[in-house]
Backbone bond lengths (Angstrom), bond angles and torsions (degrees), N, CA, C in turn:
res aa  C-N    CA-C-N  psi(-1)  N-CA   C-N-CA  omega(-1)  CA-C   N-CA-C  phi
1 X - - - 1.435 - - 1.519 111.94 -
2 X 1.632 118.28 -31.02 0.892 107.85 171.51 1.345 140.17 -62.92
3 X 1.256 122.61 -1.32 1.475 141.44 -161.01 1.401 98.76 -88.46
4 X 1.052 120.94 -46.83 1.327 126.44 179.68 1.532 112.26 -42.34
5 X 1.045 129.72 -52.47 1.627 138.65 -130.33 1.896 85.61 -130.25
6 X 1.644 125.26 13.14 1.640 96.16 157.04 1.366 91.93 -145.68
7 X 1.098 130.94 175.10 1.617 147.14 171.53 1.442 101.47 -32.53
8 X 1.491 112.15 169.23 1.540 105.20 179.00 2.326 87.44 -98.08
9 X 1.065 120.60 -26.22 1.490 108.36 171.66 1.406 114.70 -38.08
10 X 1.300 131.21 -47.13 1.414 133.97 -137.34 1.815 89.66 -140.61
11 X 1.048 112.32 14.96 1.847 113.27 144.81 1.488 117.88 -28.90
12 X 1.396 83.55 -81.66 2.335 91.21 -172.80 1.364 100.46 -58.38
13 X 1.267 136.19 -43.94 1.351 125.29 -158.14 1.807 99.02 -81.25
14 X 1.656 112.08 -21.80 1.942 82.84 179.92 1.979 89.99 -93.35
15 X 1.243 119.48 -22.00 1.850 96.99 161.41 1.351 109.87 -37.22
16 X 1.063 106.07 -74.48 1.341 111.16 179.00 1.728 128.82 -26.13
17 X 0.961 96.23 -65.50 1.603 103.38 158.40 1.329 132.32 -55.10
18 X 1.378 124.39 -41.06 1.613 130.08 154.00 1.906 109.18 -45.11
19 X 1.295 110.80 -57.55 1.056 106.93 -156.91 1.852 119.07 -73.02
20 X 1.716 91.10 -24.82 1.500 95.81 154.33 1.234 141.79 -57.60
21 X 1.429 104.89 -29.74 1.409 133.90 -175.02 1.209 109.42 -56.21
22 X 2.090 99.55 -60.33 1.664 122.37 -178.74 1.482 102.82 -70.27
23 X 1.219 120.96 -13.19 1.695 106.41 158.67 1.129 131.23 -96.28
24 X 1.183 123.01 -27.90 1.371 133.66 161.94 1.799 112.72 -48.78
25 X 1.344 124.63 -44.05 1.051 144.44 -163.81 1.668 103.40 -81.14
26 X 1.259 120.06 -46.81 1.376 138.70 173.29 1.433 123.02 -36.91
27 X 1.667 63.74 -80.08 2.408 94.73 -170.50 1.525 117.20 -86.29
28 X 1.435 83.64 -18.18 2.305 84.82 179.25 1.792 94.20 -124.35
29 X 1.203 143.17 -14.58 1.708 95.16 -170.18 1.577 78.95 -112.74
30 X 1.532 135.99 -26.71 1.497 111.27 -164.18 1.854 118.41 -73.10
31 X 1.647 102.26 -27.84 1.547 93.35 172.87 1.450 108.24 -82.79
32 X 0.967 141.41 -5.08 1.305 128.25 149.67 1.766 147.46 -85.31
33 X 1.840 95.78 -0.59 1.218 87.70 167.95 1.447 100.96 -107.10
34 X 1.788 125.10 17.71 1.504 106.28 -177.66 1.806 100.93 -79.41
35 X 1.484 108.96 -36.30 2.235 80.24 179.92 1.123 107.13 -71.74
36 X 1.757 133.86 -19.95 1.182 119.14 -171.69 1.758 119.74 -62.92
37 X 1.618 105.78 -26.74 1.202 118.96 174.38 1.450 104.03 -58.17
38 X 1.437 97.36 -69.81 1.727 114.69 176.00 1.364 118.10 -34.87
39 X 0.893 112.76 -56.09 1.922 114.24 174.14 1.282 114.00 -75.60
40 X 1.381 138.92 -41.56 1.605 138.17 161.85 1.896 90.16 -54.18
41 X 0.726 148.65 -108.60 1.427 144.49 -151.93 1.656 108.87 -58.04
42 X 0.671 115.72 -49.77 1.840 103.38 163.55 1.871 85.07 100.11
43 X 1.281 115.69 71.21 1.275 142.40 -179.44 1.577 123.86 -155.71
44 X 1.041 104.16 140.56 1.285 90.31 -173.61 2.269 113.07 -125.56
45 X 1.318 84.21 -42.26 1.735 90.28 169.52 1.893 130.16 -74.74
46 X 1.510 89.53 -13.66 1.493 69.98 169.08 1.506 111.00 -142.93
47 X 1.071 112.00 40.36 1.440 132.45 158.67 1.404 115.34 -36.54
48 X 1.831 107.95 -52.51 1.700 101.26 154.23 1.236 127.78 -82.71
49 X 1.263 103.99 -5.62 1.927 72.32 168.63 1.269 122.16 -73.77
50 X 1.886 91.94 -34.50 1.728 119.27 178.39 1.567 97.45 -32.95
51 X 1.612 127.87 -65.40 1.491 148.02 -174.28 1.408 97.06 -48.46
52 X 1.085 122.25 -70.09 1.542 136.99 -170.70 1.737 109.52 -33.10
53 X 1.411 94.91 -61.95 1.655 101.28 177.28 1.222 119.94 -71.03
54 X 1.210 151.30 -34.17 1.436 171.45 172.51 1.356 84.58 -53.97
55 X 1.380 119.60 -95.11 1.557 140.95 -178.30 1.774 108.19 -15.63
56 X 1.742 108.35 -45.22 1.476 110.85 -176.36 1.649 110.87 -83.75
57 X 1.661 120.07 -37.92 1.586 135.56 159.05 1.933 102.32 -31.82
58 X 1.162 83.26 -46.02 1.722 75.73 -166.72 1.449 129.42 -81.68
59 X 1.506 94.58 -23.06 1.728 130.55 170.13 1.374 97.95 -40.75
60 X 1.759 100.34 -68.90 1.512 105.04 -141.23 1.785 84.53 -96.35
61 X 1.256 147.37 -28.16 1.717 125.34 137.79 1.318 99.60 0.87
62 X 1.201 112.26 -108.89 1.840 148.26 -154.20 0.904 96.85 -37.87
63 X 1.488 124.27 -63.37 1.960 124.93 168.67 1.401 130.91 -33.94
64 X 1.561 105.79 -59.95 1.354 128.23 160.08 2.052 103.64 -36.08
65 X 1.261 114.73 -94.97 1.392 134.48 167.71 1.062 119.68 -13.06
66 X 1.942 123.42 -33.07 1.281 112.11 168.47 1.366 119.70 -117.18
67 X 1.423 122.39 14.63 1.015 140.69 -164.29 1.825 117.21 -50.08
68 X 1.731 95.16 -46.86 1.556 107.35 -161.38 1.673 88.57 -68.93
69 X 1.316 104.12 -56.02 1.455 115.19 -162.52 1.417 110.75 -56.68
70 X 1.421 130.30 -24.03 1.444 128.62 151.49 1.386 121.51 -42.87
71 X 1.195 101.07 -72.52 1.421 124.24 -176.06 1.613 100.61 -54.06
72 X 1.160 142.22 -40.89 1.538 149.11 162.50 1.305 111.63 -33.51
73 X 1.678 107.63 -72.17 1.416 129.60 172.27 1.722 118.76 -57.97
74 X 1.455 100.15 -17.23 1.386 86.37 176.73 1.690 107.83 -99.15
75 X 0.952 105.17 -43.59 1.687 110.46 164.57 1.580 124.42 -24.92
76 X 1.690 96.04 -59.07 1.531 119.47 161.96 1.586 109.19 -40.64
77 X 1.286 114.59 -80.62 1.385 130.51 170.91 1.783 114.98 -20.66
78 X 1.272 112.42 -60.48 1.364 123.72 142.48 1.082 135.57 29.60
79 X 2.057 84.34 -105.17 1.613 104.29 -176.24 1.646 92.61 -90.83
80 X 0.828 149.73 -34.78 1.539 139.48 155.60 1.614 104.44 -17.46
81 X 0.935 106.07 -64.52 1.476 101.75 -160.09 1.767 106.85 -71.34
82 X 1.478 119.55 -25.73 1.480 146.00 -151.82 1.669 79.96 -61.34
């Protein structure tokens, strides 16, 4: 998706940048906010699910939020190519 929305020069380098993002986001902030959940709520077993649902709320936010502007850019993309 990202291809759409930068130059075709600097393609790999904003992949690149997404995919850091989706790792950064992954491997460093989700195992660390599950005790933070756990210890703010004073729970301990479902701290991930607690994560789990939050994590999907925000998914389908962000999805929602960029939705039109996809669909814009891809349209664009389109007749460009037409």
């Amino acid at each position: 998706m990202v291809q759409l929305y930068v130059p075709a020069h600097m393609r790999g380098r904003a992949s690149a940048v997404v995919c850091f993002i989706i790792y950064l986001m992954g491997f460093g902030l989700a195992p660390a906010l599950v005790p933070i959940i756990a210890g703010r709520l004073s729970i301990s077993g479902s701290a991930i699910g607690i994560l789990a649902v939050l994590s999907g709320l925000l998914a389908i936010l962000l999805v929602n939020s960029t939705r039109r502007a996809f669909h814009k850019a891809e349209s664009e993309d389109r007749k460009f190519r037409a």
